[in-house]
C-alpha positions in Angstrom: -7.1 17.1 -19.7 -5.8 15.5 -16.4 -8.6 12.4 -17.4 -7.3 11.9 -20.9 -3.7 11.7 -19.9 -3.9 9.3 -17.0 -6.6 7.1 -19.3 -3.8 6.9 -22.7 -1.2 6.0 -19.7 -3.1 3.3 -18.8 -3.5 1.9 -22.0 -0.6 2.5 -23.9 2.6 2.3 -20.8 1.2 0.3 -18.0 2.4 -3.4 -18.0 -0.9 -4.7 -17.1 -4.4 -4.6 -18.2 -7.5 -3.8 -16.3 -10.8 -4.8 -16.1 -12.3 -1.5 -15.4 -10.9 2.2 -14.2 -13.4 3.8 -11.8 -13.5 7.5 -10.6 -15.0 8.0 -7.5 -16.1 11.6 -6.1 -14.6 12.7 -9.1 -15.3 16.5 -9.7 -18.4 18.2 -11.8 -16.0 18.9 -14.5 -14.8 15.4 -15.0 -18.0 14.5 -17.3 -17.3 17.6 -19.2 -13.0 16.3 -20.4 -14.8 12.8 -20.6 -16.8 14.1 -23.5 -13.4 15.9 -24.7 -11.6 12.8 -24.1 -13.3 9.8 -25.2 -12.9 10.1 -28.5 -9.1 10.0 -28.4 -10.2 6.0 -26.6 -11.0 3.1 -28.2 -14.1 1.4 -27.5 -12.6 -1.5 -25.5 -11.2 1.5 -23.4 -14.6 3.6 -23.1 -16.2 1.0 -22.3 -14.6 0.0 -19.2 -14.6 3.5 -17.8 -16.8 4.4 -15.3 -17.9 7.2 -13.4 -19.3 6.2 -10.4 -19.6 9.5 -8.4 -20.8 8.7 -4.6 -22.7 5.7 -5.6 -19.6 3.5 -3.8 -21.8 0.5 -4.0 -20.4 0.4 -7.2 -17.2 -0.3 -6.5 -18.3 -3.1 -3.7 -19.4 -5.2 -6.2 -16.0 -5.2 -7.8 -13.6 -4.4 -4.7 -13.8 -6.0 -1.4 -14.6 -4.0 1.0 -12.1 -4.7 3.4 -9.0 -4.2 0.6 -10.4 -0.3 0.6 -10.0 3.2 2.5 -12.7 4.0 4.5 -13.0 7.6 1.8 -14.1 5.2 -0.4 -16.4 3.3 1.8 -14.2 0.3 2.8 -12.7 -1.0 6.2 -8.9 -1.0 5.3 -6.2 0.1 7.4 -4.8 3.1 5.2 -1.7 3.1 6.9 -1.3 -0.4 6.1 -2.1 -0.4 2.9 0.6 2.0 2.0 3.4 0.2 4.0 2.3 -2.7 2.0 2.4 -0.8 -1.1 6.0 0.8 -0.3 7.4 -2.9 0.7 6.5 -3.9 -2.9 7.7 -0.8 -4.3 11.1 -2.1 -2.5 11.1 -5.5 -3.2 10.6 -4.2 -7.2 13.2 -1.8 -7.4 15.9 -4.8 -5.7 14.8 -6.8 -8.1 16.0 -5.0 -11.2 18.4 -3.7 -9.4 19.6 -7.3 -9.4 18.5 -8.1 -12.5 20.5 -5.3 -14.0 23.5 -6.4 -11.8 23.3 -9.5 -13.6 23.3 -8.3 -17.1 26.1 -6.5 -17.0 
């Protein structure tokens, strides 16, 4: 059920709309809670699920390769892609902390 929750996350409380969700290396049971799942989707949704498996040229043709982790078969920097991530997170949470500030 892990599948269905993160999908209705995505479309109903995320502030930002995507192209595509793909699973890569995603377990044997994944296909099995996708049949469960999909249903609970709308089409729009289904449709831009994909299950991709190990077949990462897949994701190439959407993803540089250079913006990924080498698990997925890119040539990023892992470690800087999370200190990048975590200096956003920062900058974010100063920002409405400010922006709260300066409602009050």
């Amino acid at each position: 059920m892990h599948v269905c929750i993160l999908l209705c996350c995505c479309i109903q409380c995320l502030p930002f709309r995507t192209a595509s969700t793909m699973f890569c290396h995603e377990p044997w049971y994944y296909s099995w809670l996708w049949k469960l799942c999909s249903p609970l989707l709308n089409e729009k949704m289904r449709s831009r699920t994909k299950f991709i498996g190990g077949k990462l040229s897949e994701v190439h043709k959407s993803i540089p390769q250079e913006c990924l982790p080498a698990y997925v078969g890119g040539t990023g920097d892992e470690a800087e892609m999370v200190a990048t991530w975590m200096r956003f997170m920062r900058s974010y949470e100063q920002q409405r902390q400010q922006e709260r500030r300066n409602a009050k």
